[in-house]
C-alpha positions as CSV (number, residue, x, y, z in Angstrom):
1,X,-17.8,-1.8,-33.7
2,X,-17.2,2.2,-33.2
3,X,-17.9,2.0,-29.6
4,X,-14.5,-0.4,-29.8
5,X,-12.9,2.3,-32.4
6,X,-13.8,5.1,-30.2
7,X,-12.4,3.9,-27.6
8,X,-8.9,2.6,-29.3
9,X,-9.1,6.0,-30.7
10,X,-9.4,7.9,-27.1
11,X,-6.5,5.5,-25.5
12,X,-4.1,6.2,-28.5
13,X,-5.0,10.1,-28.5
14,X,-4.2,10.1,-24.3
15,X,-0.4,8.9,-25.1
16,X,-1.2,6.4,-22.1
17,X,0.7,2.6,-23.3
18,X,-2.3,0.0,-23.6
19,X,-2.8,-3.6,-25.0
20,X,-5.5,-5.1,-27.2
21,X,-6.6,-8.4,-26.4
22,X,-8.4,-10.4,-29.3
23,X,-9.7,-14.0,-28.6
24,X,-9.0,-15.1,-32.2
25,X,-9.9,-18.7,-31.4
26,X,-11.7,-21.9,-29.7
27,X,-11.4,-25.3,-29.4
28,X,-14.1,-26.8,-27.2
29,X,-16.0,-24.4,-24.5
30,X,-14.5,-20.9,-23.4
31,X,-16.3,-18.1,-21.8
32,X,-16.3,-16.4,-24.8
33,X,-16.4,-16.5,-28.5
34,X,-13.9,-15.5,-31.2
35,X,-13.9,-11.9,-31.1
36,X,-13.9,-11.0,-27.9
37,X,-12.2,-8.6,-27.4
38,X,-10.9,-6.4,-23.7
39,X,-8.5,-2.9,-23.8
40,X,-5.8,-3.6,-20.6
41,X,-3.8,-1.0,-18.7
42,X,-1.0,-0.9,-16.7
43,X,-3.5,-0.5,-13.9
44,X,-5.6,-3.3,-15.2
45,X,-9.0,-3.8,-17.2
46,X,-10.0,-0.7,-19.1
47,X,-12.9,-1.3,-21.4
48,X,-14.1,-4.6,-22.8
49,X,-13.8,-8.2,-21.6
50,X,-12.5,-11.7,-22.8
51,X,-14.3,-14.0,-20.7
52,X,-14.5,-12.6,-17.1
53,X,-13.3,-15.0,-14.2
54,X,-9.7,-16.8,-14.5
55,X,-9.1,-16.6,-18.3
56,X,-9.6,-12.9,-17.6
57,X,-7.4,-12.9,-15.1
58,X,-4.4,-13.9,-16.8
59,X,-5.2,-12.4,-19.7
60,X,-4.6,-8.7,-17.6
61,X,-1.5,-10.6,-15.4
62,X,-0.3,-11.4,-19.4
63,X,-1.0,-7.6,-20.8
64,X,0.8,-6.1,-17.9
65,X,3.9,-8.3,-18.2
66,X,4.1,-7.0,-22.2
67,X,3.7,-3.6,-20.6
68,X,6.5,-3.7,-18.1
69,X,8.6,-5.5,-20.8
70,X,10.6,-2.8,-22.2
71,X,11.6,-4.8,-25.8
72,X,10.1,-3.2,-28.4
73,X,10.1,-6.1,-30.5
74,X,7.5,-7.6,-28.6
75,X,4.3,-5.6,-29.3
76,X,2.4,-8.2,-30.9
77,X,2.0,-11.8,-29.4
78,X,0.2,-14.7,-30.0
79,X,-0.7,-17.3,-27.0
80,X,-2.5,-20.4,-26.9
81,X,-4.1,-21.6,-23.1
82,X,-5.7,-25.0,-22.5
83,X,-8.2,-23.5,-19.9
84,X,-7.9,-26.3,-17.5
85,X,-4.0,-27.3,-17.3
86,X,-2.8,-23.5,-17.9
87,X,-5.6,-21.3,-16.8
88,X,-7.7,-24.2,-13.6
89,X,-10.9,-23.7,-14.9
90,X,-13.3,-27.2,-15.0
91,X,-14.7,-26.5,-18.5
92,X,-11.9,-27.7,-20.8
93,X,-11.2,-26.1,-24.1
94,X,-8.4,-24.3,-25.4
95,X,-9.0,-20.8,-26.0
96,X,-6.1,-18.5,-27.7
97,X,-5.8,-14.7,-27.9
98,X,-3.7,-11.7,-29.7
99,X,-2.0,-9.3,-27.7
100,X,-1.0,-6.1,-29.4
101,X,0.8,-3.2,-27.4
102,X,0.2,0.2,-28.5
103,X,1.4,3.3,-27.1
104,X,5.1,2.0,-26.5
105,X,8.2,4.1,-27.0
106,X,11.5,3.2,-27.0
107,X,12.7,6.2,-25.0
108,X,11.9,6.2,-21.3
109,X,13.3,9.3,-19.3
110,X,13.7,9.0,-15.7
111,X,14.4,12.8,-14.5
112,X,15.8,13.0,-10.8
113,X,14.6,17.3,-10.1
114,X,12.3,19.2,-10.9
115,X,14.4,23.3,-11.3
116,X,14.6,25.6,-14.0
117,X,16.2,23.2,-16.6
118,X,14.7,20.2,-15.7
119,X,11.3,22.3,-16.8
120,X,12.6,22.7,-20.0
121,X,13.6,19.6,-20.3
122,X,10.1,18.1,-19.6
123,X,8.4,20.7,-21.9
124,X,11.1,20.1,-24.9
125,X,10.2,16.4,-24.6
126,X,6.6,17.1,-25.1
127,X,6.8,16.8,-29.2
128,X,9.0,13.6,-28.8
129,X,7.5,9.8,-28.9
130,X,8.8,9.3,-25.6
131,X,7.4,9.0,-21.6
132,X,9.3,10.9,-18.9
133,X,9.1,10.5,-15.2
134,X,9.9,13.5,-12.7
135,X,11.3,13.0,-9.4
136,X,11.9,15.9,-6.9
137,X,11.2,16.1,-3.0
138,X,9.7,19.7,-3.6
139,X,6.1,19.6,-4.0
140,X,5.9,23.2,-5.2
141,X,8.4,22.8,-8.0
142,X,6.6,19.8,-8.9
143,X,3.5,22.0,-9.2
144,X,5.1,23.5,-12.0
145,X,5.5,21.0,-14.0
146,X,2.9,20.3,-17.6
147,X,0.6,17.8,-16.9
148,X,0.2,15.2,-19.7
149,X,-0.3,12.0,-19.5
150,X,3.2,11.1,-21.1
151,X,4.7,12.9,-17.8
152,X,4.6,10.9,-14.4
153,X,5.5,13.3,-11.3
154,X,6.9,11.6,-7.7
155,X,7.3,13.8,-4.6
156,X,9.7,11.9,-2.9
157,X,12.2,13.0,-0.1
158,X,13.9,9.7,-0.6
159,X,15.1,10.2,-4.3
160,X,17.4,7.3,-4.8
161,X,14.9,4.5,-3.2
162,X,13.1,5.1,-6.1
163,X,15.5,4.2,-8.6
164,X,14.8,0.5,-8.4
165,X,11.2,1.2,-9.9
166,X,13.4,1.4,-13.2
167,X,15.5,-0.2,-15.9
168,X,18.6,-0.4,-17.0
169,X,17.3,0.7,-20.4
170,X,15.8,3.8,-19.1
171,X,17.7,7.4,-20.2
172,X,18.6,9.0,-16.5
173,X,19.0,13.0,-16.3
174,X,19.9,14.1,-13.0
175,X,19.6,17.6,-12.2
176,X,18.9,17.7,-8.6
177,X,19.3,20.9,-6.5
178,X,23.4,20.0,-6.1
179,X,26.2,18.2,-5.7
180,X,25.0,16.7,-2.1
181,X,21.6,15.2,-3.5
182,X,23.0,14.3,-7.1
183,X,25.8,11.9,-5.8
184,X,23.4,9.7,-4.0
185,X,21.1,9.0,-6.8
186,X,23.8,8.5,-8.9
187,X,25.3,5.8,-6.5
188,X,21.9,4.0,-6.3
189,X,21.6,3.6,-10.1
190,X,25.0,2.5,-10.6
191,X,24.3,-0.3,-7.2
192,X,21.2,-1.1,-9.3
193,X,21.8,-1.6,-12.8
194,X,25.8,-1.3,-13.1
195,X,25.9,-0.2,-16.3
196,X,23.0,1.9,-17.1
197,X,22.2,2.8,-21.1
198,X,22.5,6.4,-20.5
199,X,23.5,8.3,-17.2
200,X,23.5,12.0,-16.9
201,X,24.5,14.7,-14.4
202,X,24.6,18.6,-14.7
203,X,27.6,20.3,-13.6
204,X,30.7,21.6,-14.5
205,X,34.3,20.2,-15.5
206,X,35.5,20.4,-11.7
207,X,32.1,19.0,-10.7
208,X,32.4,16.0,-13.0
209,X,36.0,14.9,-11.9
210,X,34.9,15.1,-8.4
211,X,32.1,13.0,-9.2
212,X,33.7,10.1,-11.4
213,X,36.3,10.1,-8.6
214,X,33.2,9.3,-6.0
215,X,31.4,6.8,-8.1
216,X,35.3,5.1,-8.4
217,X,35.4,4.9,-4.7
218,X,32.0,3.6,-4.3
219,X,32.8,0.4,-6.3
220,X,31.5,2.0,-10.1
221,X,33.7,0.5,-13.1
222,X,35.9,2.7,-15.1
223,X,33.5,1.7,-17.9
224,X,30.3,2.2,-16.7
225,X,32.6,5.7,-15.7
226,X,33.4,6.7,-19.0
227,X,29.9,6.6,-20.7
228,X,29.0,8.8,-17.7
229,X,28.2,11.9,-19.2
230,X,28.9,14.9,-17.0
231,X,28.4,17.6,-17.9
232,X,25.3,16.8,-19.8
233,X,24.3,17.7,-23.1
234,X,26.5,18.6,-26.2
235,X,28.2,21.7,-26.3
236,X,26.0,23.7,-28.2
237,X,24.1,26.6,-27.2
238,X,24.1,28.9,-23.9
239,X,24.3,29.3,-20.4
240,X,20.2,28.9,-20.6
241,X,17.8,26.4,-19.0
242,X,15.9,26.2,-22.4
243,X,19.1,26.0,-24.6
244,X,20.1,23.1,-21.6
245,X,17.5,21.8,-22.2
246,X,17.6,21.0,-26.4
247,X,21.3,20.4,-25.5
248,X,20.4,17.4,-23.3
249,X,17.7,16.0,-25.7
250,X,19.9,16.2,-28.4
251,X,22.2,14.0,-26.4
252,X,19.6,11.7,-25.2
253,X,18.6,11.3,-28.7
254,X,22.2,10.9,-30.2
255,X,22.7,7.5,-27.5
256,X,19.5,6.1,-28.7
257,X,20.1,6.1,-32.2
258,X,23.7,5.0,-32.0
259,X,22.4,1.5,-30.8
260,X,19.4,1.0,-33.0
261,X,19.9,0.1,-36.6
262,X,16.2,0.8,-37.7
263,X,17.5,4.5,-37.7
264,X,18.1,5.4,-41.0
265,X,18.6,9.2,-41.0
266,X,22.6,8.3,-40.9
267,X,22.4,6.1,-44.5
268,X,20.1,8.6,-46.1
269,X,21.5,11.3,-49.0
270,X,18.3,12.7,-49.1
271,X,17.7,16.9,-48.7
């Protein structure tokens, strides 16, 4: 039993996102009895085991679905396999399992640069419950970045073919080196999701209007235009990458709590 506790404990403490699966029960034969119990990456089986073999199998293809599934009301699920019709094993049975998700936040940054705000960006994200992926063609910038393991980094010279990795649920900052590179990735998320939840660029006034008149052209809705927020961030604070930076959070925050009603910080008189 603590060998399992240590290692829930070690997977929650890394910040990685994970899923618990519990055989809770049997009906007939199974490769394993109630209790069994395996710890399931993105990358597959981490610790533990439910069987071995097919039921195994789909037990990791069924974690890693939850994983990629970005609804947050699905972190606990209960399923029910008849091992021969649903799973092809010769044994018979039924055998059904608990899926829990742990790790999961409901804020996914996808940065596109890796300069002197988007540093402070990725380093005043570290406090928040969120995961953050860094995208830049410069190897040596990415270098610079903190290495956690809420923090992805891609060194890619091909920024916007990347951008179908993602969701249309995802928070998108881009602060690439310019104009030239920014416009590109921009187009690409608006050609893959239409109209993104958040969308940000870093420029000035002029900037933005010659950006919105770009997108325009390239086919982008004047609606999925207006929530385009350029320049990024709230006006508060200074001219400074760090100040940028809590600028752009505060921002990024301020979108996701305007569409979830669990946040109650609005409704509350409290000091």
């Amino acid at each position: 039993m603590s060998s399992w506790f240590e290692t829930f404990q070690e997977l929650k403490s890394s910040g990685v996102e994970f899923v618990v699966v519990t055989q809770t029960a049997v009906r007939g034969h199974a490769p394993q009895n109630i209790g069994a119990r395996a710890f399931i990456g993105r990358e597959g089986l981490i610790a533990g085991t439910v069987g071995g073999g097919k039921v195994e199998a789909r037990a990791i293809e069924h974690a890693q679905l939850l994983l990629e599934n970005r609804d947050t009301t699905r972190l606990i699920e209960s399923v029910t396999w008849n091992l021969t019709r649903d799973i092809g094993m010769t044994c018979g049975g039924e055998a059904s399992f608990l899926f829990e998700v742990h790790g999961r936040s409901d804020l996914t940054i996808r940065l596109f640069g890796a300069g002197h705000v988007a540093q402070a960006v990725v380093r005043a994200s570290l406090p928040l419950s969120c995961r953050i992926t860094v995208i830049d063609p410069r190897p040596e910038w990415l270098e610079k970045m903190p290495r956690d393991p809420k923090i992805e980094i891609v060194c890619n010279e091909d920024m916007p073919a990347v951008v179908k990795r993602f969701s249309r649920d995802d928070y998108f900052l881009v602060l690439t080196r310019g104009h030239a590179s920014d416009l590109p990735v921009l187009r690409a998320i608006y050609s893959e999701f239409g109209e993104p939840r958040y969308i940000g660029c870093m420029g000035s006034d002029v900037k933005a209007l010659k950006l919105r008149k770009e997108l325009s052209d390239s086919g982008v809705t004047s609606e999925a235009i207006s929530r385009f927020r350029c320049p990024i961030g709230i006006r508060v604070g200074r001219n400074d990458p760090a100040e940028i930076a809590i600028s752009i959070l505060a921002e990024v925050l301020e979108r996701r709590d305007s569409s979830d009603p669990s946040s109650k910080w609005r409704d509350s008189d409290k000091d």
